[in-house]
C-alpha positions in Angstrom: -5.3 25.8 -11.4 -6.9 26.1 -14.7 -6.7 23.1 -17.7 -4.7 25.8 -19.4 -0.5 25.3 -18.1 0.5 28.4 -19.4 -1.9 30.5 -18.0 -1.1 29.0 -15.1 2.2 30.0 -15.4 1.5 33.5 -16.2 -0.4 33.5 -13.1 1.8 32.0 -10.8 4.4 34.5 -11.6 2.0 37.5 -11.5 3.7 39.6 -8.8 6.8 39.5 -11.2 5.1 40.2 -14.2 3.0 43.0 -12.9 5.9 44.5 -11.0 7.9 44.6 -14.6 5.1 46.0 -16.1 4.3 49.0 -13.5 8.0 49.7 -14.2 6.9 50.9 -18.1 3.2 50.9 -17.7 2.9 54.8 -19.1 4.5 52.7 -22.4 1.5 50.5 -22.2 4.0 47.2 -23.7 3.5 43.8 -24.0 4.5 41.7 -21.9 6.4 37.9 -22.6 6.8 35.4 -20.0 9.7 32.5 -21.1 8.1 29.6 -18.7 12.1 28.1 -19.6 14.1 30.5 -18.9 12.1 32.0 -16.4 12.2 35.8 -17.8 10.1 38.5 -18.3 10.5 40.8 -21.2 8.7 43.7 -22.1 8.5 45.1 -25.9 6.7 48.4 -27.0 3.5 47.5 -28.8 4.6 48.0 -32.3 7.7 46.7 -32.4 6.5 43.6 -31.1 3.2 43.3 -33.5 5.8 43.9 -36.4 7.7 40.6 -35.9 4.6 39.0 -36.5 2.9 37.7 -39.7 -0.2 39.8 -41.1 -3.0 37.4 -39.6 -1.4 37.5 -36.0 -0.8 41.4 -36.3 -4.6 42.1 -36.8 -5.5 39.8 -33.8 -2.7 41.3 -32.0 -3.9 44.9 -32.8 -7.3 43.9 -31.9 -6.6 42.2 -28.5 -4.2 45.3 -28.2 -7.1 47.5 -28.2 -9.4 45.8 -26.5 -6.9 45.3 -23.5 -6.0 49.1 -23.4 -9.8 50.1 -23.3 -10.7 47.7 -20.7 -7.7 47.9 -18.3 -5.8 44.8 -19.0 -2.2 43.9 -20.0 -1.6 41.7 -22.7 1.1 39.1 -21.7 2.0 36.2 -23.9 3.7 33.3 -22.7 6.0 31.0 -24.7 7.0 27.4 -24.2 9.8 26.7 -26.1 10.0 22.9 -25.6 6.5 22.7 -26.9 6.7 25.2 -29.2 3.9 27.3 -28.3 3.1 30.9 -27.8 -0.2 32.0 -26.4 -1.4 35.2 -25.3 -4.0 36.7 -23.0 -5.5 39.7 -22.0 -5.5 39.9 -18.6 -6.5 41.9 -15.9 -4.2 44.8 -14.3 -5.5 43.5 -11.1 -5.3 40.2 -10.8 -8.8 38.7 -12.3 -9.8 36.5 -14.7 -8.0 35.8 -18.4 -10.1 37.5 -21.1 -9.6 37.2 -24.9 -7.0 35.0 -25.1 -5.7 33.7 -28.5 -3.4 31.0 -29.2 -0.5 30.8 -32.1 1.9 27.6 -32.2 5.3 29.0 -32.9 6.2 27.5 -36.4 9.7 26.8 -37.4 11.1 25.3 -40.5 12.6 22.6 -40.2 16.4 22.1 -41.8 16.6 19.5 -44.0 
């Protein structure tokens, strides 16, 4: 166990997550993990870096990149309670994180 929950999450349901991924893997997507509801959902690269702000799309692109050239899979995970989504880059068999990058899912609040 790392000091990091939700890349212990990720890892702990590795099997599932690579076994998703395989499934599309010529489509090279990124993957999201719900630790919540438990899910795995895979979206093509671009349609996921477009629901992102401008800031997060560059880091995205360059993680994207980086992860593609080096053999990894990049797999955020989101924790809805704490209201965060994180990502890594990690490897397609089972190794350390690398390059993760961290972005706290904002939401306005109603007033």
């Amino acid at each position: 166990m790392s000091d990091d929950y939700l890349l212990d999450a990720a890892w702990e349901h590795w099997d599932m997550i690579l076994s998703a991924y395989k499934l599309y893997e010529e489509h090279k997507p990124v993957v999201l993990f719900d630790i919540q509801e438990q899910r795995i959902y895979l979206y093509p690269y671009k349609d996921f870096k477009e629901e992102m702000n401008p800031g997060n799309q560059a880091s995205l692109q360059d993680q994207y990149e980086r992860a593609m050239a080096t053999s990894k899979i990049v797999v955020f995970v989101r924790d809805n309670v704490n209201r965060r989504l994180v990502s890594y880059s990690l490897h397609y068999e089972r190794g350390d994180a690398a390059g993760s990058r961290a972005w706290r899912k904002k939401r306005r609040r109603k007033k």
